[in-house]
Every structure is written in structure tokens, then in C-alpha cells.
VOPAGU-2260 file (C-alpha; in pm, 1 decimal, decimal comma):
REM VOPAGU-2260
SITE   aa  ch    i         X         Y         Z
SITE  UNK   A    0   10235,4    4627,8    5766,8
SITE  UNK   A    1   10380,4    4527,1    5416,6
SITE  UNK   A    2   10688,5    4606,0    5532,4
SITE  UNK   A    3   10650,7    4358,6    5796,4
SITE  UNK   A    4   10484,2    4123,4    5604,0
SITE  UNK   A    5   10773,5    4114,3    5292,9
SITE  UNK   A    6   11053,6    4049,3    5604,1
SITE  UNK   A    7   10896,9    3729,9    5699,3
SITE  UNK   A    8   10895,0    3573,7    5392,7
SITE  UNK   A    9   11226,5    3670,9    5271,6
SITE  UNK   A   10   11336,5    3537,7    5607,4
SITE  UNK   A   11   11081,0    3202,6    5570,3
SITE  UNK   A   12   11086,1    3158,7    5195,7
SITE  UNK   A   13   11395,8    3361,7    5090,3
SITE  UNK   A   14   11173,4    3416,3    4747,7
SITE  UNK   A   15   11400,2    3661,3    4536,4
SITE  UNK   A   16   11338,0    3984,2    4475,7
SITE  UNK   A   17   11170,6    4053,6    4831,6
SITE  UNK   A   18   11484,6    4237,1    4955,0
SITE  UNK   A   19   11397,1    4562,6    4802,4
SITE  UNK   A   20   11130,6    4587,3    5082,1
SITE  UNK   A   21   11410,3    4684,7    5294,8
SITE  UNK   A   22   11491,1    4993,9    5096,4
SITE  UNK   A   23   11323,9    5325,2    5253,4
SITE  UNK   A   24   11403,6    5457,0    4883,9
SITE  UNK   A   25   11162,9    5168,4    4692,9
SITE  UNK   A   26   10920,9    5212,3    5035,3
SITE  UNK   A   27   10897,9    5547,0    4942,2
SITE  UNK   A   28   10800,7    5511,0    4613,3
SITE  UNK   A   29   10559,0    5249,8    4660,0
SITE  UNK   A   30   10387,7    5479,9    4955,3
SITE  UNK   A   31   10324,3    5774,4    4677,1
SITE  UNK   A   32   10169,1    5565,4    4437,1
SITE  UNK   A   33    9963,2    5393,9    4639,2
SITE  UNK   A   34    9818,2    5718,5    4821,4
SITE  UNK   A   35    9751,9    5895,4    4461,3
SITE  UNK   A   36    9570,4    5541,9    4393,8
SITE  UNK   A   37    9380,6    5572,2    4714,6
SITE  UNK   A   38    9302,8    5938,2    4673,4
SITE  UNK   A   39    9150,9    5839,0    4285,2
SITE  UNK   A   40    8928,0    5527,1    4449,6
SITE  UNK   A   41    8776,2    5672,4    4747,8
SITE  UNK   A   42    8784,2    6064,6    4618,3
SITE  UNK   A   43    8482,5    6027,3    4395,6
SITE  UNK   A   44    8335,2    5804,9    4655,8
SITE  UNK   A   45    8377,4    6062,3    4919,0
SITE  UNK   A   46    8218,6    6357,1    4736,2
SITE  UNK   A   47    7901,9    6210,1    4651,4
SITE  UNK   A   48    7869,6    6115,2    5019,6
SITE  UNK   A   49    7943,5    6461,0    5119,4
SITE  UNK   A   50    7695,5    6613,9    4811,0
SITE  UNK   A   51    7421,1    6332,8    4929,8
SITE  UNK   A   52    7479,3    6475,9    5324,0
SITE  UNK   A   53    7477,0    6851,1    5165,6
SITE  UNK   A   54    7795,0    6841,0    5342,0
SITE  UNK   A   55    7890,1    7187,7    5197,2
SITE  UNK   A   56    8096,1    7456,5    5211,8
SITE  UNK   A   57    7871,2    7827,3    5338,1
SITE  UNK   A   58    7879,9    8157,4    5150,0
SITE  UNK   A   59    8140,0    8372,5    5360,6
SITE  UNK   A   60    7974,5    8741,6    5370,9
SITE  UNK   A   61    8364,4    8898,7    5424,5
SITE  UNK   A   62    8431,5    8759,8    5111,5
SITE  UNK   A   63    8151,1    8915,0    4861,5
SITE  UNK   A   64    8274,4    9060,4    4576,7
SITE  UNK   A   65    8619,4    8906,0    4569,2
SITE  UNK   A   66    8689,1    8649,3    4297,0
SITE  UNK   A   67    8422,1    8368,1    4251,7
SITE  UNK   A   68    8356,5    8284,4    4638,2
SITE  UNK   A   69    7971,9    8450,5    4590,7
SITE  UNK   A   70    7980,8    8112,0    4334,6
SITE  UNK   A   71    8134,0    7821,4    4571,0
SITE  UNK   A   72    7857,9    7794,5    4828,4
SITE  UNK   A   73    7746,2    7463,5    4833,5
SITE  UNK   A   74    8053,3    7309,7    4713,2
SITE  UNK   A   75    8120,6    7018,2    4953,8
SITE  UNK   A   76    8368,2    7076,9    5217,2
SITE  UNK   A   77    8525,7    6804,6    5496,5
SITE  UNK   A   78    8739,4    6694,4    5204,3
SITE  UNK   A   79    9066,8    6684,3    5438,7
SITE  UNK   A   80    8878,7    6233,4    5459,7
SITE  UNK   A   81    9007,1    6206,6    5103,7
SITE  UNK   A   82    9384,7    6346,0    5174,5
SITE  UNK   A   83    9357,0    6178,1    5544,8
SITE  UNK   A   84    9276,7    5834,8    5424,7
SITE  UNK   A   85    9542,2    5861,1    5113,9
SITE  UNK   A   86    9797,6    5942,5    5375,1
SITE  UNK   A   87    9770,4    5783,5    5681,8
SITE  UNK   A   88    9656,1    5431,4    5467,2
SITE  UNK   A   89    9984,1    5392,4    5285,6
SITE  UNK   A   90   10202,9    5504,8    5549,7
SITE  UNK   A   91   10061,0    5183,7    5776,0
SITE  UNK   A   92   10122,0    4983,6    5526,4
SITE  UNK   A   93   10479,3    5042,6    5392,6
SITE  UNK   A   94   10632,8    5216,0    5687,6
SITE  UNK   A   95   10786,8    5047,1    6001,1
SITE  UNK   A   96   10504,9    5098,9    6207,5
SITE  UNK   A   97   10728,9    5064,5    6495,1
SITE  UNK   A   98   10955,0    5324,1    6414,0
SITE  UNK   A   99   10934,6    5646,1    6690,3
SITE  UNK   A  100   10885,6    5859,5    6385,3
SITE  UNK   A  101   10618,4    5727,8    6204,9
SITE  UNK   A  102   10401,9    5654,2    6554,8
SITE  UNK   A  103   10456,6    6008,8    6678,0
SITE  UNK   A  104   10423,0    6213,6    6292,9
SITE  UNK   A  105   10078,8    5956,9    6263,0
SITE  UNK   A  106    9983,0    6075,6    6607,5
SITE  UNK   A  107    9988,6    6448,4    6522,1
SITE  UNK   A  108    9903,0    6445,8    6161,1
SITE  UNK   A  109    9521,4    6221,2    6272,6
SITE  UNK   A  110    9458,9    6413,0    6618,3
SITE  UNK   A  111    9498,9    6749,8    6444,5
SITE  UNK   A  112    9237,6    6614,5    6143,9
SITE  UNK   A  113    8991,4    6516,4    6429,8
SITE  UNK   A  114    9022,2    6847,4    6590,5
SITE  UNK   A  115    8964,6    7001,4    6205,7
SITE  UNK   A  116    8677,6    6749,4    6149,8
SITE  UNK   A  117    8495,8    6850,2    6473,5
SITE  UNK   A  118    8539,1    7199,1    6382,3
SITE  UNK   A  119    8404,5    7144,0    6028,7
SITE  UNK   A  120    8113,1    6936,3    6140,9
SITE  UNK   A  121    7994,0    7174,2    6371,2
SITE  UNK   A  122    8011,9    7410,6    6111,7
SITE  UNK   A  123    7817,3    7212,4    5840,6
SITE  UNK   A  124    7597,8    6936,9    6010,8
SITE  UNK   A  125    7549,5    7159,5    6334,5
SITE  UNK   A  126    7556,6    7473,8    6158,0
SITE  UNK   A  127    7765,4    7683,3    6434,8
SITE  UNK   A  128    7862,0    7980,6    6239,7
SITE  UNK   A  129    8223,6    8007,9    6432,8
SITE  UNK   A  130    8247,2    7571,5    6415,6
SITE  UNK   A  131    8496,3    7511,5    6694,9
SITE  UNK   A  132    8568,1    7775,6    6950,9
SITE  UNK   A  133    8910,0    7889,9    6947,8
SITE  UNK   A  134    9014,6    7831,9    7245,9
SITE  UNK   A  135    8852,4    7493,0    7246,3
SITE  UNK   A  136    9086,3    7448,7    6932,0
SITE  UNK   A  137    9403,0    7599,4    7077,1
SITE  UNK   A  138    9348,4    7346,1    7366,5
SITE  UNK   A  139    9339,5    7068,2    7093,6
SITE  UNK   A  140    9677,0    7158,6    6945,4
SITE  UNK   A  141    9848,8    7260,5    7251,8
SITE  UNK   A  142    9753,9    6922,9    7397,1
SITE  UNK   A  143    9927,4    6739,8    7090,9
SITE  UNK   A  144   10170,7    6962,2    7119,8
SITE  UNK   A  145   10241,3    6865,7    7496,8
SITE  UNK   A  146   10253,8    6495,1    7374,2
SITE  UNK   A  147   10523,8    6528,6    7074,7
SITE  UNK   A  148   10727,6    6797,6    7280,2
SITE  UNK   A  149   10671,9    6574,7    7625,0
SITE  UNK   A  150   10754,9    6229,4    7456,3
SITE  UNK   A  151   11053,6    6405,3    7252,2
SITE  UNK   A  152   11201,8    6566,5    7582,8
SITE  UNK   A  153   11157,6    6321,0    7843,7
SITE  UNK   A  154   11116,7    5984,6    7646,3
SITE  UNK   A  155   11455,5    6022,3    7375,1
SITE  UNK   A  156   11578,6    5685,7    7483,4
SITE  UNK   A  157   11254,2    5555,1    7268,6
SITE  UNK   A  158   11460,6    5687,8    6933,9
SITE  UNK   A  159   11690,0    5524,1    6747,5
SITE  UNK   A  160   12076,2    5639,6    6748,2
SITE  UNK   A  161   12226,1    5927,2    6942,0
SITE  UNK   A  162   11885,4    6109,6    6942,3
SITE  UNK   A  163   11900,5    6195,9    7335,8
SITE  UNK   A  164   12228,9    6413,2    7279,7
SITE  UNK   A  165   12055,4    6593,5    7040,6
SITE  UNK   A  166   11698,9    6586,9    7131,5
SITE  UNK   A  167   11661,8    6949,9    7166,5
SITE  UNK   A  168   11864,3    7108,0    6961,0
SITE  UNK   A  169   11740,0    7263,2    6586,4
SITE  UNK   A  170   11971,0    7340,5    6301,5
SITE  UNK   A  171   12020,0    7696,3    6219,7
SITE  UNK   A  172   12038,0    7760,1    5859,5
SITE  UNK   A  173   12385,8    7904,4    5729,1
SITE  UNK   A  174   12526,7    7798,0    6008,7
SITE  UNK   A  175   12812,8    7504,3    5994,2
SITE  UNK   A  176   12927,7    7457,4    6297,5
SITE  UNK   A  177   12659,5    7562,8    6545,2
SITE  UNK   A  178   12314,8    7415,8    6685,3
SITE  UNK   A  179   12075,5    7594,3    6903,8
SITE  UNK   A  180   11954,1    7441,5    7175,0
SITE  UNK   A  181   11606,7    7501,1    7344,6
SITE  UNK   A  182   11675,5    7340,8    7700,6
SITE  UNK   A  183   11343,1    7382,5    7949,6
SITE  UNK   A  184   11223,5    7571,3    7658,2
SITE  UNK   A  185   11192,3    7281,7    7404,1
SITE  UNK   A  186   10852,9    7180,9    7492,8
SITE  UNK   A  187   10674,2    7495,0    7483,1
SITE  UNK   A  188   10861,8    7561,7    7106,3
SITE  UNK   A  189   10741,5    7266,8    6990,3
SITE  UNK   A  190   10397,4    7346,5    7160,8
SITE  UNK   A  191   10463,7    7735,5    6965,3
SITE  UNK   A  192   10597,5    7548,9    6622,9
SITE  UNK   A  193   10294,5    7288,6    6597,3
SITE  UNK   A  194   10037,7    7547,4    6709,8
SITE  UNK   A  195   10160,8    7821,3    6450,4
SITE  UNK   A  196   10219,2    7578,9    6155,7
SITE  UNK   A  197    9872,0    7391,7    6190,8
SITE  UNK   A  198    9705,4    7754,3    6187,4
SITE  UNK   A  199    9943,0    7877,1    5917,5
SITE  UNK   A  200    9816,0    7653,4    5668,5
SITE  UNK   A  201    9450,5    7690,6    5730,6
SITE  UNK   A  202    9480,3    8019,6    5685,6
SITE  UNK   A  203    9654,8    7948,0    5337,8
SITE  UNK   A  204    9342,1    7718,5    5228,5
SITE  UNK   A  205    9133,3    7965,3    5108,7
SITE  UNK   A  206    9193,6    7932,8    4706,3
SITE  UNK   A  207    9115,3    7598,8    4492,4
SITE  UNK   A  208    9477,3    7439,7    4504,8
SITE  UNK   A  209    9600,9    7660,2    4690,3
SITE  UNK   A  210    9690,6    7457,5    5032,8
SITE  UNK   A  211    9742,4    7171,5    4918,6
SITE  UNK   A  212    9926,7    7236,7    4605,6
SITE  UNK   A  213   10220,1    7415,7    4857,7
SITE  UNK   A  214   10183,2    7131,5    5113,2
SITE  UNK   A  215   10278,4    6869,9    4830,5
SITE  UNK   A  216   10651,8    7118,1    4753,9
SITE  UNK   A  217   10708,2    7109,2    5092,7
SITE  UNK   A  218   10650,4    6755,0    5195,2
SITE  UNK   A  219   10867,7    6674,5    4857,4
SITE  UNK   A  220   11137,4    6922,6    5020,9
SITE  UNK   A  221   11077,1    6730,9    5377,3
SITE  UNK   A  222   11125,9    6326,2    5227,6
SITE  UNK   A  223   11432,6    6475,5    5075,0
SITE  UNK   A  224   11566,9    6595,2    5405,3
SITE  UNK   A  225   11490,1    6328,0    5586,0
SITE  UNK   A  226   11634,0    6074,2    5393,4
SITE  UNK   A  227   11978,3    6259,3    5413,3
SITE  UNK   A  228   11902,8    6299,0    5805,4
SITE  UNK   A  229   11866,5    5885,6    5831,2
SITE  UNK   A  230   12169,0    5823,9    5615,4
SITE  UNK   A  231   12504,2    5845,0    5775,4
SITE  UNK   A  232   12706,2    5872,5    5451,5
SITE  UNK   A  233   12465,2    6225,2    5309,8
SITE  UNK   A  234   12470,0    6350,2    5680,7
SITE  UNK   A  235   12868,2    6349,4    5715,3
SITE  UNK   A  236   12892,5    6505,4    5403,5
SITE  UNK   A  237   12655,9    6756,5    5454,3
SITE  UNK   A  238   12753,8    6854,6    5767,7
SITE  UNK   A  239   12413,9    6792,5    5960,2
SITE  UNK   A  240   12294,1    6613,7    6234,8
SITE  UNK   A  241   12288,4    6216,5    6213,7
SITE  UNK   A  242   11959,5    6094,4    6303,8
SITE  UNK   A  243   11931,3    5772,3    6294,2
SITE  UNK   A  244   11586,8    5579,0    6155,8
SITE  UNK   A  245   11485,7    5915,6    6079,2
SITE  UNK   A  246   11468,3    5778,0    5694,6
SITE  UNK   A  247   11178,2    5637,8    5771,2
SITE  UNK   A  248   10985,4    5969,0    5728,3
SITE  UNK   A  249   11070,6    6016,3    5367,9
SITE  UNK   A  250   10793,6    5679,0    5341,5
SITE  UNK   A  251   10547,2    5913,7    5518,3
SITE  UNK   A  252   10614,5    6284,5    5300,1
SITE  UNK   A  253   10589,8    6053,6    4985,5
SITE  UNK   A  254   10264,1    5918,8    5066,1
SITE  UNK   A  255   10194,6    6306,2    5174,1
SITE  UNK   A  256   10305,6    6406,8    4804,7
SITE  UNK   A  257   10057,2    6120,2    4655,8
SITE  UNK   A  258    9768,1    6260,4    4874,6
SITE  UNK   A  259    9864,2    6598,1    4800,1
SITE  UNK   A  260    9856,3    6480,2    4397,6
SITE  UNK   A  261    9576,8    6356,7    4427,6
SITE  UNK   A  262    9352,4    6578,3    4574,4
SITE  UNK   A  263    9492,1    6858,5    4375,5
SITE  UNK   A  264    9258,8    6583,7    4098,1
SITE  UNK   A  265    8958,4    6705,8    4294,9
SITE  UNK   A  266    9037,7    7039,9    4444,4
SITE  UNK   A  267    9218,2    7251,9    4152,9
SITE  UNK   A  268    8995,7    7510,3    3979,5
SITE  UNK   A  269    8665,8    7524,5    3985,0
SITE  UNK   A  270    8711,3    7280,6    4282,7
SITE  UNK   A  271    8495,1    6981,9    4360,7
SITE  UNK   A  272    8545,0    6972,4    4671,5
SITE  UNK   A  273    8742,9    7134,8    4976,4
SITE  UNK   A  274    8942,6    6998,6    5237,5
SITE  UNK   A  275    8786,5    7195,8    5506,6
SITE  UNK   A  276    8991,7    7222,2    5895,4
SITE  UNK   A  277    8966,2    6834,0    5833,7
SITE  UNK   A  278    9251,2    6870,9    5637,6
SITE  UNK   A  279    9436,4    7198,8    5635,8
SITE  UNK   A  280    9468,0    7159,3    6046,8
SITE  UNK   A  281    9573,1    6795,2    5950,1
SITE  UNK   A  282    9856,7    6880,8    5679,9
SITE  UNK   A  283    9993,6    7166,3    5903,1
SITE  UNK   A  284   10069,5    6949,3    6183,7
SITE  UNK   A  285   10227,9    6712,7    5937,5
SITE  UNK   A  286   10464,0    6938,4    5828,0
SITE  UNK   A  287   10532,9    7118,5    6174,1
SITE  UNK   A  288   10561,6    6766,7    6319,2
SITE  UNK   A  289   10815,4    6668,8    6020,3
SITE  UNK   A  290   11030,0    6973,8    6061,7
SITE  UNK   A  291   11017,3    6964,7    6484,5
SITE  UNK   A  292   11124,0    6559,3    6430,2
SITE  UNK   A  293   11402,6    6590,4    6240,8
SITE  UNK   A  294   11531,8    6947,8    6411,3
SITE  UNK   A  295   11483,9    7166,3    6135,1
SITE  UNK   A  296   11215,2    7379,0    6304,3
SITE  UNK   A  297   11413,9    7687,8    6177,3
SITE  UNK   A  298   11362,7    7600,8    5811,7
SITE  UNK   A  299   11030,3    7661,7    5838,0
SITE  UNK   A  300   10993,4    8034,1    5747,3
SITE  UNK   A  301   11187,8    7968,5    5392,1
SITE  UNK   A  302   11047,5    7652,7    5326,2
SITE  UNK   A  303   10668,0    7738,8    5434,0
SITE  UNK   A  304   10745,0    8081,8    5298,2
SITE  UNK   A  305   10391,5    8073,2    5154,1
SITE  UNK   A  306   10265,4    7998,9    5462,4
SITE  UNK   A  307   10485,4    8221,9    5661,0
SITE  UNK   A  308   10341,7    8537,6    5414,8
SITE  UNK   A  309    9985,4    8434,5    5443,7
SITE  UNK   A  310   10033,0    8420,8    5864,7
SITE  UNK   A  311   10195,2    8776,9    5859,8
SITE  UNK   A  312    9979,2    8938,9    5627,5
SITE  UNK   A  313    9699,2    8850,1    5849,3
SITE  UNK   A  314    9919,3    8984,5    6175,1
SITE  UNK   A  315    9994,4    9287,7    5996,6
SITE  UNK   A  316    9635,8    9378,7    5897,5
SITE  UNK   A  317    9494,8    9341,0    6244,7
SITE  UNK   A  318    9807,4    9531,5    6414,0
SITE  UNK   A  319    9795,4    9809,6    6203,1
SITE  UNK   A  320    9419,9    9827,5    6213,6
SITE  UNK   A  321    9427,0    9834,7    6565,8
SITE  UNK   A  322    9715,5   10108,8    6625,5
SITE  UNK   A  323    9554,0   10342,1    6360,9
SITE  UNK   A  324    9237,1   10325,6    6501,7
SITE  UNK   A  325    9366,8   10417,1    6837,9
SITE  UNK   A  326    9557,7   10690,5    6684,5
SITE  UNK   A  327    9342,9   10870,8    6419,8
SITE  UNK   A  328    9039,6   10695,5    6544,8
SITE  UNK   A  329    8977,4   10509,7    6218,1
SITE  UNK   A  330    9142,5   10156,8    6146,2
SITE  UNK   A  331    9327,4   10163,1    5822,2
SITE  UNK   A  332    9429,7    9865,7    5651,2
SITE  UNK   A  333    9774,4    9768,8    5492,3
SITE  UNK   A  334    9650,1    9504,8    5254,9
SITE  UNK   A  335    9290,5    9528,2    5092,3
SITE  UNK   A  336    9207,9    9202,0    5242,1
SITE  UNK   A  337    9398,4    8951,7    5437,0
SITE  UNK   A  338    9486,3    8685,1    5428,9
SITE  UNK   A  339    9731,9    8771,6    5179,2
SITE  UNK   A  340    9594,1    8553,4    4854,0
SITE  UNK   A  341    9280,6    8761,9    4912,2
SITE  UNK   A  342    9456,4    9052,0    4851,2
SITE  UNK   A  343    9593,5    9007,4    4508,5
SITE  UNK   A  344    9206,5    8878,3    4431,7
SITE  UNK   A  345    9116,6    9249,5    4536,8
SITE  UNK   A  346    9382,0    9356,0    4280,2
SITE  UNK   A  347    9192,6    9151,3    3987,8
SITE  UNK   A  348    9396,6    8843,6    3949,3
SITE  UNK   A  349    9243,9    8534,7    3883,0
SITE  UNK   A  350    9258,8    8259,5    4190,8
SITE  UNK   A  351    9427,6    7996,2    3879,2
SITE  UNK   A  352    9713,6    8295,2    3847,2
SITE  UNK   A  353    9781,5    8332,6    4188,8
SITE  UNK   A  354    9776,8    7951,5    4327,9
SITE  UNK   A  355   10013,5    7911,1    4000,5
SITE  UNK   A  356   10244,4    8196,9    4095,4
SITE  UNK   A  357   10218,0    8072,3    4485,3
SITE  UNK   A  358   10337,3    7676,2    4375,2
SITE  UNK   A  359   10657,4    7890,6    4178,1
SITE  UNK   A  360   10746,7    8081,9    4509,1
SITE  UNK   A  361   10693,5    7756,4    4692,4
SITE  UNK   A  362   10963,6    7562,8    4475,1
SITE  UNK   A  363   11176,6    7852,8    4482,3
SITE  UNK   A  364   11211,5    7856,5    4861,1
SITE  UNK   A  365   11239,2    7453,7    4871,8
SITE  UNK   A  366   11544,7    7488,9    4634,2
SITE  UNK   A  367   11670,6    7772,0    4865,7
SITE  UNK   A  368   11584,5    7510,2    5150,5
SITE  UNK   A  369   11809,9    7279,3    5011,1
SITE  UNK   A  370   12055,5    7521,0    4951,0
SITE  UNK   A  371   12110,9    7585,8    5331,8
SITE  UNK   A  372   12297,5    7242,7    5373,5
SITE  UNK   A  373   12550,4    7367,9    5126,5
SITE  UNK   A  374   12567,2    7754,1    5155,2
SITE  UNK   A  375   12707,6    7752,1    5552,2
């Protein structure tokens, strides 16, 4: 909208200075300080709406005895408002709204948050133990899924560039010379990728920080690569695919690194508040979305490594509980408690230590991200 805005008058008024608006790079900027901003405004706000509604979060029996979660009943939960509002507000209003990107990445990231908000007010206003069903969930993301894998696969005309030669092909990482392409099977990946990611990092979101702390590497990681995507000069150099207007999305992961800062404000330890399916759903759609936009889909295991370990450790666990039990006829367990930050609670670390140790692994793996454009 500013974006918008600032064109007409340089082209009216020529008044100087107004040019930078044209700069994803200042954009970009501008997006991340005006979400943190947001996120310190309406935070505090939000909260004591959520405290006045007793809006909070319910003592989880599974979890008695590990850490402090006997302590964080109560604490209000649908949180995901505060990181929703500080990241879908900015992007409006310094992103070209018109851009393919931005509509389709805003799509997903706000119909995923009103799945997670219907699950989380069933669960605290309605007070369904289970919130959502499942299913009714899984229908929810594989119906956005069908849209951004549908409109990518049958609508590519509607990007910028050379997009339709490429539209579904992913990069493989280490590999120079070679792309892989889906075919017929693009849409159901994409329907896989959004499903998986969304679910990945609401099963992450179970430690103050924890989430969104990762989210925030990852998103920094994401504007990074999509800024070299959109620019023709960083993509012939580095050997990747040219997608053109694709820049645009570094305005959207920077105002997802200001959210991300600033409900970290709120939601580092003890937490005020929690994000709830509001946002975790939310932020893992935004990051599926980013990587399945700019065809990087196979980055996600090393970049969302944290997310990747949580997913599996929960996999594992019910597997192997399952196949001993058939076989001895008692389930064993390969972790003391999944999801896997549980685990290391059951050990005796403190939640602080591992959400600390988590954001080191988290930059680790987005340096090795980056790596992959070099290391072919």
C-alpha cells in the first residue's frame, strides 16, 4: 500500500528521496521494523484481552512432572493474533500487493492461522479437549494446499519471468547442474510439503521460545534466498534458478523476522503468553509456502532441521511403540517422551538451555543452507 502510495508521488511530485521505495532491500527493512513495532503496540494489548477472556492455555496431564508445564496452566494462549497481525500488517503495506508471491504466501500464511484459531478456540472458549478434529484439520491444509499447488501448476502465466518453464521443478541441494522435476506429481508435493511443514512446527511449539525463536533463523535464511532468487546478477552467479519478482518475498520473511522478534518480547521464559495453533499452524505454512514458492522445497530438512528432528522423534516413538508391542507384547519407547524437546526435559535440562541450544542448531543448519549454493 506504501509502496503504491510512494510511486505516485515520485511520479506526481518527483519529491526527492522517494526513490528508495523502489528498493526491495530498504522495503525490507522498513517491513521488520515496523512488524517488531506492531508486535510491541498491540502485544500488551492482546494479552490482557486474552487474560480478561481467561483465554488460557490447559494443564496437559501427559506432561506432569516434566519441566514447569504443572506451572503454565492458565497462561493465555491464541497468541499466534500478536505474530499474525505483526506480519501480515506490514507486509500490506510495504509489499507489492500485486505481486503473485505476496497474494499467494498471504493466502496460506492467514488461512492456515484461521484453521489454528478455530482449533484453539474450540479448545479454550468451547472447551473441546481434542479442539479441532484432525481430519477436519487435515482437510483445512490440504485444501490450501490444493489452491497454492493448483494456482502454481495450472495458473504460471500469472508469475512474473520464465516461471512456467520452471514451475515444477525444486532445486536439489549439491547439485549444479540438475533440477528435479515433480510433473502430475507437483500438486500433491506441495499438498505433502505444506501439510508436513504446518504440522512440523506445531509440534515444535511446545517450549517458551521455542517455535518461534527457530521460525525467526529460518525466515532470516528464507529473505536471504529469495532476494538472490529475484536478482538476476546473484542468481547467475550462484548457479540457481532465476525467478523473477520473487524478491518481493524477502519484504514478507523480514516482516516474519520482526514478528518473530517481537513475540519472542512476550513468549521467552517464563512466557506471557503462547501462540497457540493460531500461530504455529500459521508460521509453518509460511515457511512451507516460502520454500514451495521459490523451489527450494528440498532445503527444508537442513534448514527446518529443528523441525525436521522434532517431526521424526515423534514418528519414531509411535513406530517403535507399535512394532514392540506387537512383538514382545509391551510398547517400548525410544525417547522418554516425544516430541523430542520433551525428551531432553526428561533428562533434567532446563526449557531456557534447550530453546538456547535449539536457536544454535537452527543457525548452524541456515549457514549450512547457504552453503548449498556454493558447495555443488
Amino acid at each position: 500500500m506504501l509502496y503504491y502510495i510512494a510511486l505516485w508521488l515520485e511520479q506526481q511530485f518527483q519529491p526527492p528521496g522517494f526513490g528508495v521505495f523502489k528498493y526491495v532491500t530498504f522495503r525490507s527493512a522498513a517491513a521488520a521494523i515496523t512488524a517488531l513495532l506492531i508486535g510491541f503496540v498491540v502485544g500488551p494489548r492482546i494479552i490482557r484481552a486474552l487474560k480478561r477472556r481467561q483465554m488460557g492455555e490447559q494443564e496437559k496431564r501427559e506432561l506432569t512432572g516434566v519441566g514447569n508445564h504443572n506451572l503454565k496452566a492458565g497462561t493465555p494462549t491464541m497468541g499466534g493474533l500478536i505474530v499474525l497481525a505483526s506480519l501480515l500488517i506490514p507486509t500490506l503495506l510495504w509489499a507489492n500487493i500485486q505481486s503473485a508471491y505476496i497474494i499467494l504466501i498471504v493466502l496460506t500464511t492467514a488461512w492456515l492461522g484461521g484453521v489454528g484459531f478455530l482449533d484453539d478456540y474450540l479448545k479454550v472458549v468451547k472447551k473441546y479437549p481434542k479442539g479441532l478434529i484432525g481430519r477436519y484439520k487435515i482437510v483445512g491444509q490440504v485444501a490450501i494446499g490444493l489452491v497454492l499447488g493448483g494456482t502454481i501448476y495450472f495458473f504460471p502465466d500469472w508469475f512474473p519471468g520464465d516461471y512456467a518453464k520452471l514451475h515444477t521443478f525444486s532445486t536439489i541441494p549439491f547439485a549444479k547442474h540438475f533440477n528435479f522435476d515433480w510433473g502430475v506429481l507437483y500438486i500433491p508435493a506441495v499438498i505433502f510439503i505444506l501439510t508436513a511443514t504446518s504440522n512440523a512446527v506445531n509440534l515444535t511449539d511446545g517450549l517458551d521460545g521455542l517455535a518461534i525463536g527457530t521460525v525467526g533463523i529460518v525466515a532470516l535464511t528464507l529473505a536471504l534466498i529469495a532476494y538472490f532468487c529475484g536478482n538476476a546478477v546473484f542468481a547467475n552467479y550462484l548457479n540457481i534458478m532465476h525467478l523473477r519478482g520473487s524478491d518481493e518475498l524477502a519484504v514478507f520473511c523480514a516482516a516474519l523476522v520482526g514478528a518473530a522478534m517481537g513475540f519472542v518480547w512476550y513468549n521467552s521464559y517464563p512466557a506471557q503468553v503462547f501462540m497457540g495453533d493460531t500461530g504455529s499452524l500459521a508460521l509453518g505454512g509460511a515457511v512451507g509456502g516460502m520454500c514451495i514458492l521459490l523451489k527450494k522445497e528440498f532445503l527444508l530438512p537442513i534448514l527446518g532441521a529443528v523441525f525436521f528432528a522434532e517431526t521424526l522423534s515423534v514418528i519414531l516413538q509411535v513406530g517403535y511403540f507399535k512394532y514392540t508391542k506387537k512383538k514382545y507384547g509391551e510398547g517400548r519407547r525410544l525417547f522418554r517422551i516425544a516430541p523430542l524437546h520433551h525428551h531432553f526435559e526428561k533428562l533434567g535440562w532446563h526449557e531456557s538451555k534447550i530453546v538456547t541450544r535449539f536457536y544454535i542448531i537452527g543457525i548452524m543448519m541456515a549457514i549450512i543452507t547457504m552453503a548449498t549454493f556454493k558447495v555443488r
